[in-house]
PDB file of N, CA, C and O in Angstrom:
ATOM      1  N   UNK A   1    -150.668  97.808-309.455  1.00  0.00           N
ATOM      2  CA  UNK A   1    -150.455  98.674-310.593  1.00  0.00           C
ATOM      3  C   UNK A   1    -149.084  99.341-310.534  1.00  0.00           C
ATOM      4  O   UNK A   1    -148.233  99.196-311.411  1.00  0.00           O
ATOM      5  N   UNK A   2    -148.940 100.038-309.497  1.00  0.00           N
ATOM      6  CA  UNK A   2    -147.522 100.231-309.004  1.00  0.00           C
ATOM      7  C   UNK A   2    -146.129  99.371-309.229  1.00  0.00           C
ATOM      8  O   UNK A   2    -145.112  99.615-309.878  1.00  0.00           O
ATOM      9  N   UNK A   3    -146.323  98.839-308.835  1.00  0.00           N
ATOM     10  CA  UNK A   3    -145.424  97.252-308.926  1.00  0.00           C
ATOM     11  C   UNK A   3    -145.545  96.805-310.838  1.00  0.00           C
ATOM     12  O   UNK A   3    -144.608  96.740-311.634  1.00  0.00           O
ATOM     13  N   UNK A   4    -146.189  96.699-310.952  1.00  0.00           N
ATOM     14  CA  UNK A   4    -146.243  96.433-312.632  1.00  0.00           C
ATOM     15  C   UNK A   4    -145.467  98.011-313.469  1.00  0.00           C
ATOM     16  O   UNK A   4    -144.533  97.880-314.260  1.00  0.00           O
ATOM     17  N   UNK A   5    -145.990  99.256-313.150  1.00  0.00           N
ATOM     18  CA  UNK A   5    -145.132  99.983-313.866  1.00  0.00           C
ATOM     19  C   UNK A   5    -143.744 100.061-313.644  1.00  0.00           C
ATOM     20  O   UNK A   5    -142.988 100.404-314.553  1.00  0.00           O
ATOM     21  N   UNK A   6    -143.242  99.705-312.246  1.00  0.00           N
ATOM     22  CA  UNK A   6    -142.173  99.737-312.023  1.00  0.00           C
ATOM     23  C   UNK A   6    -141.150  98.343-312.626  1.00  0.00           C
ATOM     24  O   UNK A   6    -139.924  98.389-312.528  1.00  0.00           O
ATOM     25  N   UNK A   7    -141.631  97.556-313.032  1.00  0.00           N
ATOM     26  CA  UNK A   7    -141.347  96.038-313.732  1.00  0.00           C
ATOM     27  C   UNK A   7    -141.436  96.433-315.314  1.00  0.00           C
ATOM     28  O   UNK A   7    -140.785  95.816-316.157  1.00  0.00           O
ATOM     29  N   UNK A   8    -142.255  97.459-315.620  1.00  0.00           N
ATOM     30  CA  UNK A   8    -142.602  97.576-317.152  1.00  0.00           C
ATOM     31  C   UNK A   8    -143.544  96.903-317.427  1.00  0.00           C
ATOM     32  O   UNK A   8    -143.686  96.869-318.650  1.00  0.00           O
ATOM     33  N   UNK A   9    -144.264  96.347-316.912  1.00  0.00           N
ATOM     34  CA  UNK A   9    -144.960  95.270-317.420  1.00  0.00           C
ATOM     35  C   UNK A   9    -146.700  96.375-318.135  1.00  0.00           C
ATOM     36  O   UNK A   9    -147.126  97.463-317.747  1.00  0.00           O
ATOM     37  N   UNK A  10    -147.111  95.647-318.984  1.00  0.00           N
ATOM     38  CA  UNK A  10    -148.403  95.766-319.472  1.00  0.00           C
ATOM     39  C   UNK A  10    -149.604  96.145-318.738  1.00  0.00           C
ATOM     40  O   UNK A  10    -149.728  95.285-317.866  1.00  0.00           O
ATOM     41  N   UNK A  11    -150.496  96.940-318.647  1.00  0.00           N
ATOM     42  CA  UNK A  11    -151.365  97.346-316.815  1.00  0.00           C
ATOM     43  C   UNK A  11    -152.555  95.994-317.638  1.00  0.00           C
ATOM     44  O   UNK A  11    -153.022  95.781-318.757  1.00  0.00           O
ATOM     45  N   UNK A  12    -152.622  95.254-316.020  1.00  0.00           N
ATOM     46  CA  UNK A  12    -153.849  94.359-316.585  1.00  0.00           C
ATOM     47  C   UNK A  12    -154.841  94.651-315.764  1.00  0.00           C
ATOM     48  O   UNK A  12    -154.615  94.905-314.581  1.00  0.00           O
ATOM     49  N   UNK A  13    -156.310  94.654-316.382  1.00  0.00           N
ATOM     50  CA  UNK A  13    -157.589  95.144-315.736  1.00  0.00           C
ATOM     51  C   UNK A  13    -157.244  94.308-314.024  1.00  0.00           C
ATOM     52  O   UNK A  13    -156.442  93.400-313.807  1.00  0.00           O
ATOM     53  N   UNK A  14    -157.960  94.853-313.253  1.00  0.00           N
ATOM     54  CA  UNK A  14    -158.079  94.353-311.293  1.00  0.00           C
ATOM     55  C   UNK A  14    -158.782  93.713-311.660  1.00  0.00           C
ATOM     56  O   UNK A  14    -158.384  92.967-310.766  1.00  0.00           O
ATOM     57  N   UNK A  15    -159.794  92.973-312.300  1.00  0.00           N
ATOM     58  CA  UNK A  15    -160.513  92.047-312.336  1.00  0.00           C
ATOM     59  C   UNK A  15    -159.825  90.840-312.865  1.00  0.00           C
ATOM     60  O   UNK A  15    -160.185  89.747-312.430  1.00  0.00           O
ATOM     61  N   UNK A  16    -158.972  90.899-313.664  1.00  0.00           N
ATOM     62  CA  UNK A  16    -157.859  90.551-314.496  1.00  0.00           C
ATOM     63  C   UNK A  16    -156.827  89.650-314.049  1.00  0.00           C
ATOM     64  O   UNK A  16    -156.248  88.748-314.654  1.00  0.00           O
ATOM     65  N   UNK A  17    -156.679  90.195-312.532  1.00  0.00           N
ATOM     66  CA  UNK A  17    -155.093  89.890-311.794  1.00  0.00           C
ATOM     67  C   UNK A  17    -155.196  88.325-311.812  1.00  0.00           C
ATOM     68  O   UNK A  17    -154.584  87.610-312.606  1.00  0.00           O
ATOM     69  N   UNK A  18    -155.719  88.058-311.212  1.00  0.00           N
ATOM     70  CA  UNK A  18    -155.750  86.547-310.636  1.00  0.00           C
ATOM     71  C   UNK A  18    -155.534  85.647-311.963  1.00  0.00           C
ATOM     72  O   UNK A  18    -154.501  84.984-312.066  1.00  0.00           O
ATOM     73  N   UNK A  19    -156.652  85.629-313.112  1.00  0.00           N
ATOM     74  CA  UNK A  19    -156.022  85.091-313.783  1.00  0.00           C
ATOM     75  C   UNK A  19    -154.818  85.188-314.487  1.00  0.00           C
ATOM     76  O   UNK A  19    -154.398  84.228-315.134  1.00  0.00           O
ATOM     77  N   UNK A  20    -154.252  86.202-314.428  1.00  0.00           N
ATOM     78  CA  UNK A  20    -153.239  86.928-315.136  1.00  0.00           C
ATOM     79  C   UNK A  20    -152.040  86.139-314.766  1.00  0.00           C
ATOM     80  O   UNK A  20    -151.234  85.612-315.533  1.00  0.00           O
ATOM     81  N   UNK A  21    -152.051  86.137-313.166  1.00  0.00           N
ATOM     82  CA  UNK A  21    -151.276  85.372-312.483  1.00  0.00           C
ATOM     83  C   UNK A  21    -150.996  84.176-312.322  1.00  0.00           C
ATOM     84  O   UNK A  21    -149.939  83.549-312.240  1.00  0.00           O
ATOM     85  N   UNK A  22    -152.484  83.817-312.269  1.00  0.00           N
ATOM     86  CA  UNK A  22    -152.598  81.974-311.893  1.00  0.00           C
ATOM     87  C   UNK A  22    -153.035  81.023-313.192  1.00  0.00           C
ATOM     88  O   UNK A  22    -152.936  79.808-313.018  1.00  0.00           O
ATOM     89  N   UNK A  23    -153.559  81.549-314.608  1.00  0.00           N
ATOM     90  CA  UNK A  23    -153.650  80.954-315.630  1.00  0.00           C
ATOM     91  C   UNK A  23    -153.069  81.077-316.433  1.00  0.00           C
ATOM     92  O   UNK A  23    -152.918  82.154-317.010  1.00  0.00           O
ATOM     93  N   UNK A  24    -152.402  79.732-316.829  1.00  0.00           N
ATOM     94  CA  UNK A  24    -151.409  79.823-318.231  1.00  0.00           C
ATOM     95  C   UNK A  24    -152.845  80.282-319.243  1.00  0.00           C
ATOM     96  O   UNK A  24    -152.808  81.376-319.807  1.00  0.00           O
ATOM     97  N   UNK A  25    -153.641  79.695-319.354  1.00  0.00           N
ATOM     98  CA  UNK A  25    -154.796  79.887-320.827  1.00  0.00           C
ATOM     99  C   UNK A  25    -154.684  81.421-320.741  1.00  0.00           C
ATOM    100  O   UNK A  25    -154.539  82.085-321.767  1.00  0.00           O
ATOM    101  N   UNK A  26    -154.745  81.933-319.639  1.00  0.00           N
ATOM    102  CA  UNK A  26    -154.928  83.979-319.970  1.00  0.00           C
ATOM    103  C   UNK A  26    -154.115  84.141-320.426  1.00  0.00           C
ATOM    104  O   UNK A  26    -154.288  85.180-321.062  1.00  0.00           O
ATOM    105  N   UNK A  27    -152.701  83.605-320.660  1.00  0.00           N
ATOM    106  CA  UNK A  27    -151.531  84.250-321.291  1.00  0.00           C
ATOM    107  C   UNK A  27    -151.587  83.715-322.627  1.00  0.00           C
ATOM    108  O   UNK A  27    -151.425  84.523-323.541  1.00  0.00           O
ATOM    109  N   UNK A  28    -151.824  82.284-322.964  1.00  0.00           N
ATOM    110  CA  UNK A  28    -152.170  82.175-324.178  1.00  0.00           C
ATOM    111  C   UNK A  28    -153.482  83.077-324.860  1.00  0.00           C
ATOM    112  O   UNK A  28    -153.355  83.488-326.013  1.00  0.00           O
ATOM    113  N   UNK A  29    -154.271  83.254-324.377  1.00  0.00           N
ATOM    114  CA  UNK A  29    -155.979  83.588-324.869  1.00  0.00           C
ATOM    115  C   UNK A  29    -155.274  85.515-325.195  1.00  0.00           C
ATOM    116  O   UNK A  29    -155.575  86.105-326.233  1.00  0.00           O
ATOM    117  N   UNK A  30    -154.577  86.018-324.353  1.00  0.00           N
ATOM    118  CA  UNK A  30    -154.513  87.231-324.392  1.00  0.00           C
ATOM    119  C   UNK A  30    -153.099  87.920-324.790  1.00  0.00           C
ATOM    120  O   UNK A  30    -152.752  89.099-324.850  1.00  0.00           O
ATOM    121  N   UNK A  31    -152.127  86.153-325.146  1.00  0.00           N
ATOM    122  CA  UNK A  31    -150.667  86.513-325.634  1.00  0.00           C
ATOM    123  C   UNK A  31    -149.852  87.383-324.840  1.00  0.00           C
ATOM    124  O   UNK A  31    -148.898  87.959-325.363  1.00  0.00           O
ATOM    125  N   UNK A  32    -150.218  87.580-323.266  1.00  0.00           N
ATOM    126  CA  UNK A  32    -149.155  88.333-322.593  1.00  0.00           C
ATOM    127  C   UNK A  32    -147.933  87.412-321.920  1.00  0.00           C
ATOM    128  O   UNK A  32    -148.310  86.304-321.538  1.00  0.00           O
ATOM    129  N   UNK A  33    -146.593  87.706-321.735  1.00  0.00           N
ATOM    130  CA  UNK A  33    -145.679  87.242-321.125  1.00  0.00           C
ATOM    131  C   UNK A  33    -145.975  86.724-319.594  1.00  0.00           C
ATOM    132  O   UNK A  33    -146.890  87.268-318.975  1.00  0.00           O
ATOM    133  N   UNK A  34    -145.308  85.812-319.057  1.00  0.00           N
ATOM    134  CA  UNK A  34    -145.588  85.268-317.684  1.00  0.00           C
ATOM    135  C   UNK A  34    -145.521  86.883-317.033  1.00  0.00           C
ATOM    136  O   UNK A  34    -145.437  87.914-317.700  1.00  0.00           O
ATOM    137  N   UNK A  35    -145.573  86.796-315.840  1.00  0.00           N
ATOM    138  CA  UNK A  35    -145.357  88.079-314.468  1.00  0.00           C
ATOM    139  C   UNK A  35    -143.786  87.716-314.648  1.00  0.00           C
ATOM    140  O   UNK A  35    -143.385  86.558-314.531  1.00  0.00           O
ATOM    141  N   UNK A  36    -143.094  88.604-314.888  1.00  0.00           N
ATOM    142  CA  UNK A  36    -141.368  88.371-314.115  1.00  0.00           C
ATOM    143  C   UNK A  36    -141.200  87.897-312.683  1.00  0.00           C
ATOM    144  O   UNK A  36    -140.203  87.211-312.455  1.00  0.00           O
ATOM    145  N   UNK A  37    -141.932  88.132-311.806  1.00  0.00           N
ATOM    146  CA  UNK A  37    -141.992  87.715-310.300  1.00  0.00           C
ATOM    147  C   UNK A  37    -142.317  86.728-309.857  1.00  0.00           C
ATOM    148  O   UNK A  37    -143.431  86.816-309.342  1.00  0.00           O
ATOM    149  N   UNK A  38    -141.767  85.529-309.776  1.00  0.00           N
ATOM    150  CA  UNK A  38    -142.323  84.232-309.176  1.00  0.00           C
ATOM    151  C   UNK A  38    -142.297  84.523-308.012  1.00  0.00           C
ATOM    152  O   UNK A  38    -143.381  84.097-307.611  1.00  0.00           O
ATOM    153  N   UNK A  39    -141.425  85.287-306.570  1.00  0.00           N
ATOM    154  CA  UNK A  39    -142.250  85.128-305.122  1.00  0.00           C
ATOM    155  C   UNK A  39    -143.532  86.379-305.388  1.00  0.00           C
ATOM    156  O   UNK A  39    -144.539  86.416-304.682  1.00  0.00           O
ATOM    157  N   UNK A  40    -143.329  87.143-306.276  1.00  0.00           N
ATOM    158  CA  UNK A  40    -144.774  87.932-306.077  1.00  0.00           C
ATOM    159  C   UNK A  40    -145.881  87.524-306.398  1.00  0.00           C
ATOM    160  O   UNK A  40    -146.979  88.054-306.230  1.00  0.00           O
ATOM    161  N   UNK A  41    -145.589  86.489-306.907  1.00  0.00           N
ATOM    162  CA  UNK A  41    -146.920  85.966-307.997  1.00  0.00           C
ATOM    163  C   UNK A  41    -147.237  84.687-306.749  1.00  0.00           C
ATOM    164  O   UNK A  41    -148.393  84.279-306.635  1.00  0.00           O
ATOM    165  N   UNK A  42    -146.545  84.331-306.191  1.00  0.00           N
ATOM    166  CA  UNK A  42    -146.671  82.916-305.173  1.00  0.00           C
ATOM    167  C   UNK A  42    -147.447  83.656-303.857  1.00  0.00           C
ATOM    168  O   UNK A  42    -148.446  83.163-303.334  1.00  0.00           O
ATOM    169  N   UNK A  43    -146.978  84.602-303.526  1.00  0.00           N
ATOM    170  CA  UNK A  43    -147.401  85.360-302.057  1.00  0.00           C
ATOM    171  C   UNK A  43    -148.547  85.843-302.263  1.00  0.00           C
ATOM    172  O   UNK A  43    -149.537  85.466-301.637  1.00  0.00           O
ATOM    173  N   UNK A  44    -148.570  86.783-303.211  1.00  0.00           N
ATOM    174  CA  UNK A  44    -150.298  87.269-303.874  1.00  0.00           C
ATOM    175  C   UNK A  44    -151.328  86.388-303.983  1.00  0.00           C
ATOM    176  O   UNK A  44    -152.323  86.400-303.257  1.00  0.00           O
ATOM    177  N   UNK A  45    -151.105  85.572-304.930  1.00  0.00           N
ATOM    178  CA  UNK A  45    -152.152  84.244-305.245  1.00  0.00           C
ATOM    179  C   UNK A  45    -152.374  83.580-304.194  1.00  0.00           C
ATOM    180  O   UNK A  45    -153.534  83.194-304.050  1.00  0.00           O
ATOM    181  N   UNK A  46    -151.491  83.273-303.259  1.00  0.00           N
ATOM    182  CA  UNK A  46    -151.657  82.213-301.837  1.00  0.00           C
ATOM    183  C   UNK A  46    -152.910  83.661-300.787  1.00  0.00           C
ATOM    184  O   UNK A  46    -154.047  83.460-300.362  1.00  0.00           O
ATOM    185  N   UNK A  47    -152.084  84.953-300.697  1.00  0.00           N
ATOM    186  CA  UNK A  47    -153.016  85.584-300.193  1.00  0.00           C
ATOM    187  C   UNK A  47    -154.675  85.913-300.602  1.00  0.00           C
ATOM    188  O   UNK A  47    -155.572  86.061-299.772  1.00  0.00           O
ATOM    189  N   UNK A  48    -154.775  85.959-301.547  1.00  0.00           N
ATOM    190  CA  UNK A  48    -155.780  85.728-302.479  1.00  0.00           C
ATOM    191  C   UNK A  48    -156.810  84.684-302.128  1.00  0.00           C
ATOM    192  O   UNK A  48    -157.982  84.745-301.754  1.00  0.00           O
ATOM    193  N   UNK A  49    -156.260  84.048-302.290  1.00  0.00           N
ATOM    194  CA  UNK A  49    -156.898  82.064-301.774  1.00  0.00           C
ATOM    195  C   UNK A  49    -157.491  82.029-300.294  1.00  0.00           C
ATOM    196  O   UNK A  49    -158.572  81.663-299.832  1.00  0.00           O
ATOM    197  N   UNK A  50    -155.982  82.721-299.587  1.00  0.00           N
ATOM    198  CA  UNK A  50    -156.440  82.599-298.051  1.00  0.00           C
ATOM    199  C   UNK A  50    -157.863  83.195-297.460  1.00  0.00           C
ATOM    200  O   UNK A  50    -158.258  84.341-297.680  1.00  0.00           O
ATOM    201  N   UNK A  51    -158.702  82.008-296.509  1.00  0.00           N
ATOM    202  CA  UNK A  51    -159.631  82.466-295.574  1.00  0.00           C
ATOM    203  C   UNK A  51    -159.526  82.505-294.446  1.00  0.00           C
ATOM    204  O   UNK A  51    -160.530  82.435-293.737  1.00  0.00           O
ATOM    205  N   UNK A  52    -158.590  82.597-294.052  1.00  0.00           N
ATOM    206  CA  UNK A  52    -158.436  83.133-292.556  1.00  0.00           C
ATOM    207  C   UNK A  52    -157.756  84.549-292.817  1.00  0.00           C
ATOM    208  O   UNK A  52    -156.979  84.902-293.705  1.00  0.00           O
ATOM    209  N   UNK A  53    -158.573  85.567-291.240  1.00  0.00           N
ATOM    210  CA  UNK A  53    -158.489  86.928-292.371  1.00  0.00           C
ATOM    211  C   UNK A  53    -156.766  87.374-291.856  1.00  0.00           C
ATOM    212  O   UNK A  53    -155.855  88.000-292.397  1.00  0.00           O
ATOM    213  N   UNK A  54    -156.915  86.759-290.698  1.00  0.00           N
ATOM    214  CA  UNK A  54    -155.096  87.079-289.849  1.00  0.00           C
ATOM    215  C   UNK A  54    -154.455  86.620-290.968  1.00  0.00           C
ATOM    216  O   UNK A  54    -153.865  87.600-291.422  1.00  0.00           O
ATOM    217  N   UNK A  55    -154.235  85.616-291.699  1.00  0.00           N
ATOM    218  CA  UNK A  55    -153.357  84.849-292.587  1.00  0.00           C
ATOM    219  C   UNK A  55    -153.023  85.407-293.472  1.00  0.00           C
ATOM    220  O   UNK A  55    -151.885  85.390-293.941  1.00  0.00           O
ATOM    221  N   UNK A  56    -154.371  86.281-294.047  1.00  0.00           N
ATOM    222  CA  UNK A  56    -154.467  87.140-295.093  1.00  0.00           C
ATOM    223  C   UNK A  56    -153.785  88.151-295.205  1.00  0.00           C
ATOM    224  O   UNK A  56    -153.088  88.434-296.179  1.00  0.00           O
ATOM    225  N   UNK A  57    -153.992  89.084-293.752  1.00  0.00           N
ATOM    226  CA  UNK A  57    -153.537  90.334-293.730  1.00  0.00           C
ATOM    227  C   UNK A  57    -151.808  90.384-293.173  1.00  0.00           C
ATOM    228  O   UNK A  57    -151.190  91.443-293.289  1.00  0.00           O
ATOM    229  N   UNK A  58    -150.979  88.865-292.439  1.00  0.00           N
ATOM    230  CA  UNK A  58    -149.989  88.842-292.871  1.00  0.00           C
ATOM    231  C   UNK A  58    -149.313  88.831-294.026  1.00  0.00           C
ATOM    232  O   UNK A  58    -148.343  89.504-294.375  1.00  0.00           O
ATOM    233  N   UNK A  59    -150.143  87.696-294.793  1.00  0.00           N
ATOM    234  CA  UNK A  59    -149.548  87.417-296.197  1.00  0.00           C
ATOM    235  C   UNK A  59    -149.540  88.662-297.505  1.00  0.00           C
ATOM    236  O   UNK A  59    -148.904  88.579-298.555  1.00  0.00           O
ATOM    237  N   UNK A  60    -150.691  90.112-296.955  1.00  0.00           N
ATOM    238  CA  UNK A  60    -150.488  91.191-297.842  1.00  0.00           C
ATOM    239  C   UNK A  60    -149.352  92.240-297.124  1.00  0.00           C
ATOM    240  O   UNK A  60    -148.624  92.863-297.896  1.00  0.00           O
ATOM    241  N   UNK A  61    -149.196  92.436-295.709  1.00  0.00           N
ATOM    242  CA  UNK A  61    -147.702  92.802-294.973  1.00  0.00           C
ATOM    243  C   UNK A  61    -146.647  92.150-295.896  1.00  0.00           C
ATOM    244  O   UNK A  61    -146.059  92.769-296.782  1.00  0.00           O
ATOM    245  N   UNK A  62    -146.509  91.183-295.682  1.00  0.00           N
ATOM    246  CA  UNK A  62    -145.231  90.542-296.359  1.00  0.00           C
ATOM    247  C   UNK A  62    -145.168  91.107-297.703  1.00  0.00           C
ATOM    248  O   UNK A  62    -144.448  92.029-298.086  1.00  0.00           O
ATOM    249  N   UNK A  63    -145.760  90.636-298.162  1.00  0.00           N
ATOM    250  CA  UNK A  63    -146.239  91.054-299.909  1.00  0.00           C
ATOM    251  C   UNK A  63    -145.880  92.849-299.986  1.00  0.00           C
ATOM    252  O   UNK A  63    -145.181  93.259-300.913  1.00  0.00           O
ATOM    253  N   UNK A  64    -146.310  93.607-299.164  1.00  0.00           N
ATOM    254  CA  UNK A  64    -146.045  94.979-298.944  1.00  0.00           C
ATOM    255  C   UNK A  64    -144.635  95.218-298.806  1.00  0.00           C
ATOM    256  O   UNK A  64    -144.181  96.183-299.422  1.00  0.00           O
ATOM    257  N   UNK A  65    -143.809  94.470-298.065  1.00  0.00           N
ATOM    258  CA  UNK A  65    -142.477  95.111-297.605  1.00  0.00           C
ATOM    259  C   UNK A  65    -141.641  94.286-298.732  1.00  0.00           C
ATOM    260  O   UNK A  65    -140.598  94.723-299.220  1.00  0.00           O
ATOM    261  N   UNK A  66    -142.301  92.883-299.128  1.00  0.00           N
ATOM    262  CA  UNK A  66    -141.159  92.742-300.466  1.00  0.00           C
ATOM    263  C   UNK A  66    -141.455  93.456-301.690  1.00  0.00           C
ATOM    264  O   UNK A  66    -140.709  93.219-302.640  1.00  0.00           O
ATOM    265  N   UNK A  67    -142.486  94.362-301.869  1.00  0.00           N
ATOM    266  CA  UNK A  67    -142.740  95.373-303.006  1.00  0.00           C
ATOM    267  C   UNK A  67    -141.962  96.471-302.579  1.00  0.00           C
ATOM    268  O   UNK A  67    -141.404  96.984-303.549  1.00  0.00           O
ATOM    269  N   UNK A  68    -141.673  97.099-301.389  1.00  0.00           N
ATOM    270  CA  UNK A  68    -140.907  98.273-301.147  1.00  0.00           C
ATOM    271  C   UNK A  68    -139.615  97.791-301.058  1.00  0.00           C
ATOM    272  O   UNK A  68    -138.797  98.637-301.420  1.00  0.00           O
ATOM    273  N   UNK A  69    -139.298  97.101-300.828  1.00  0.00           N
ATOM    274  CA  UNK A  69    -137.532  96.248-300.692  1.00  0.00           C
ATOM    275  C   UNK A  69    -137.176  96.236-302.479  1.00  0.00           C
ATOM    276  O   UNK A  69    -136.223  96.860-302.945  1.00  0.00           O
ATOM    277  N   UNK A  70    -137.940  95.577-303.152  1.00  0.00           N
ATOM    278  CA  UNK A  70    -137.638  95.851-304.586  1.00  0.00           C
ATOM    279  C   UNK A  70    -137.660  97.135-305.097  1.00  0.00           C
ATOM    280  O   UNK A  70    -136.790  97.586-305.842  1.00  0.00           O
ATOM    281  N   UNK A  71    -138.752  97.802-304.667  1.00  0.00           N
ATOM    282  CA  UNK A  71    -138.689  99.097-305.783  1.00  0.00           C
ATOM    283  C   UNK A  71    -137.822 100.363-304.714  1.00  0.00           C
ATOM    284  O   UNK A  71    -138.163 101.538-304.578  1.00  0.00           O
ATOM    285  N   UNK A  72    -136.683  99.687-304.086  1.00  0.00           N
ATOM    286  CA  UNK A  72    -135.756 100.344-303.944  1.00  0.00           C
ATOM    287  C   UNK A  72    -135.870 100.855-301.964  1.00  0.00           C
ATOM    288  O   UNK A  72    -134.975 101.462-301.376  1.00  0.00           O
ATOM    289  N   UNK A  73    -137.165 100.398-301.341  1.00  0.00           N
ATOM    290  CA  UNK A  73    -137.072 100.430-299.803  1.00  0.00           C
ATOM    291  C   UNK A  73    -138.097 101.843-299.404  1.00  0.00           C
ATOM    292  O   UNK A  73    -138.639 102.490-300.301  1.00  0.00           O
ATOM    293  N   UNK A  74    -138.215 102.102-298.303  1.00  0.00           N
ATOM    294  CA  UNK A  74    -138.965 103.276-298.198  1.00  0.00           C
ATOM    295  C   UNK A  74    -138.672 103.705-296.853  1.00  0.00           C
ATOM    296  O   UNK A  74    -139.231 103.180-295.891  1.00  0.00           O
ATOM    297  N   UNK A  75    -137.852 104.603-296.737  1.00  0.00           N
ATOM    298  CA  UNK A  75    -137.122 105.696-295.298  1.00  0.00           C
ATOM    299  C   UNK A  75    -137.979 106.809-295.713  1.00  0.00           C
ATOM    300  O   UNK A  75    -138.439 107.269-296.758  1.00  0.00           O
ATOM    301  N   UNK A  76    -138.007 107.112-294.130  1.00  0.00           N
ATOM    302  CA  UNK A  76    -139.257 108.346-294.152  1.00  0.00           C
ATOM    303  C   UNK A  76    -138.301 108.858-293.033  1.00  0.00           C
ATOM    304  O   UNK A  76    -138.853 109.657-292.276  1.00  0.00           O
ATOM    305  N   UNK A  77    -137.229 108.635-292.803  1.00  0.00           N
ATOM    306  CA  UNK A  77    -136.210 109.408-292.187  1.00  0.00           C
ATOM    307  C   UNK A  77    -135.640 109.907-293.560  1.00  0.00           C
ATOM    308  O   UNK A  77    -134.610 110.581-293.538  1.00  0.00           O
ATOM    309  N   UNK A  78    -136.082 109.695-294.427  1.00  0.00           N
ATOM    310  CA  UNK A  78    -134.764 110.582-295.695  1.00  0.00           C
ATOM    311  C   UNK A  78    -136.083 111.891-296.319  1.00  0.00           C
ATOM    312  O   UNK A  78    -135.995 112.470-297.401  1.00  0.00           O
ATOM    313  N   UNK A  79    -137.185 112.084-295.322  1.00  0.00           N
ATOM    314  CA  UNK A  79    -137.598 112.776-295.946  1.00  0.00           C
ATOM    315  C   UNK A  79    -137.227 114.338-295.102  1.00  0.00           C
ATOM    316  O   UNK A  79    -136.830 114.506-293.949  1.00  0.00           O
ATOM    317  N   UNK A  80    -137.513 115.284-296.114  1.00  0.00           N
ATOM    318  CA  UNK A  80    -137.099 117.149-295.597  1.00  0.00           C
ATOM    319  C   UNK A  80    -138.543 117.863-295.478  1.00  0.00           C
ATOM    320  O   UNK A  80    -139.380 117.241-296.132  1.00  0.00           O
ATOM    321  N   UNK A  81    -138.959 118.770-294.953  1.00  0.00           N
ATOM    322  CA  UNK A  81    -139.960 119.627-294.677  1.00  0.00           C
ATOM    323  C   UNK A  81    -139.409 121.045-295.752  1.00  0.00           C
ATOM    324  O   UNK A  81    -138.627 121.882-295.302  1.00  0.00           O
ATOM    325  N   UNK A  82    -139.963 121.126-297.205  1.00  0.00           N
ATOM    326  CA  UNK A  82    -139.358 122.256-297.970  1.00  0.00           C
ATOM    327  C   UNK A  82    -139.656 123.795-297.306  1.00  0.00           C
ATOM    328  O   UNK A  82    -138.796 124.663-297.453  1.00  0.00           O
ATOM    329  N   UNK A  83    -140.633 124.027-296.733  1.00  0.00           N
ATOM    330  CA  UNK A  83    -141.179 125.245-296.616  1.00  0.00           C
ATOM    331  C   UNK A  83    -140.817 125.011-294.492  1.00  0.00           C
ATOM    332  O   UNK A  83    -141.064 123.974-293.877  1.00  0.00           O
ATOM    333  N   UNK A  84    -140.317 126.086-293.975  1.00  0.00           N
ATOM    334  CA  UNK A  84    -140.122 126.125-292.687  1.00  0.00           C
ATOM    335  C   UNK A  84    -141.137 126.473-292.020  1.00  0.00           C
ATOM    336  O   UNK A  84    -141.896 127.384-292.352  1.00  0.00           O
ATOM    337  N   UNK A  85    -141.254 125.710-290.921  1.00  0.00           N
ATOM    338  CA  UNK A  85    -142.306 125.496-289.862  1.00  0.00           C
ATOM    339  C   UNK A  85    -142.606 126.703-289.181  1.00  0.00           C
ATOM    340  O   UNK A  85    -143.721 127.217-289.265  1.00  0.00           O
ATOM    341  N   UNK A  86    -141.514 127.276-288.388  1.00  0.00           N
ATOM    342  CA  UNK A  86    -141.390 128.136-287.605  1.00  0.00           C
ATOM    343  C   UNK A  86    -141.707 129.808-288.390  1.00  0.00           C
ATOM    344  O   UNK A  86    -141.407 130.276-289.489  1.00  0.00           O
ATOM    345  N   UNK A  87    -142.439 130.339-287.215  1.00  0.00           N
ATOM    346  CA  UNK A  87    -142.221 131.915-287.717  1.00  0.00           C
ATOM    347  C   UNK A  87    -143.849 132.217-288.782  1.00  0.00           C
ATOM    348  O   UNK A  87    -144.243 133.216-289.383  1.00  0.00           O
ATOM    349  N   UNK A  88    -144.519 130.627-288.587  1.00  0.00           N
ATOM    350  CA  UNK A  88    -146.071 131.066-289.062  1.00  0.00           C
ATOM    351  C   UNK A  88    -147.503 130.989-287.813  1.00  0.00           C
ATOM    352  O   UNK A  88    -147.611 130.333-286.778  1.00  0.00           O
ATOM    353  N   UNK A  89    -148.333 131.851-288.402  1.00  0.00           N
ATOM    354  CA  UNK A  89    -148.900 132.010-287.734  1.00  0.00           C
ATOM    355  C   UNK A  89    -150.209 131.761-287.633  1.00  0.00           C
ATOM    356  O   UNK A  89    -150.527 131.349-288.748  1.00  0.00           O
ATOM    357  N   UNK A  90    -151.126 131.770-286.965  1.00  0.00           N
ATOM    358  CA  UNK A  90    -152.382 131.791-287.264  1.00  0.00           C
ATOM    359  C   UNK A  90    -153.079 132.117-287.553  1.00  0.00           C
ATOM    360  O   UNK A  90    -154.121 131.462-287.537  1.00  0.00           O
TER     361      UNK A  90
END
């Protein structure tokens, strides 16, 4: 869902995804545009498919760090503490 607002794209029901992704007829039947993402749409669907659960849970890692690499990366060294630690009490 994330990944789609950040693309612009249309929110399609979670029950939805797979075909959304993997059937041309859903795009005709429901007139939406392809996914803009061909490796997201290739890595998802292959993870999807996969039954081995190691295979799986690499192939949604991967899928994870090329969603944060696109929507700009994620440093948790760039984050600040607004309110100061020190000097509270119990």
């Amino acid at each position: 869902m994330e990944y789609g607002q950040f693309l612009t794209i249309a929110m399609i029901p979670s029950y939805q995804i797979h075909a959304y992704l993997g059937d041309p007829i859903y795009l005709q039947k429901y007139m939406k545009p392809a996914f803009p993402d061909e490796r997201f749409k290739h890595i998802f669907l292959h993870a999807m498919q996969e039954s081995n659960a190691q295979k799986m849970m690499e192939l949604y890692e991967e899928l994870v760090s090329y969603v944060l690499k696109q929507m700009g990366g994620f440093h948790i060294d760039g984050w600040h503490v607004k309110s100061p630690v020190e000097g509270l009490s119990n």
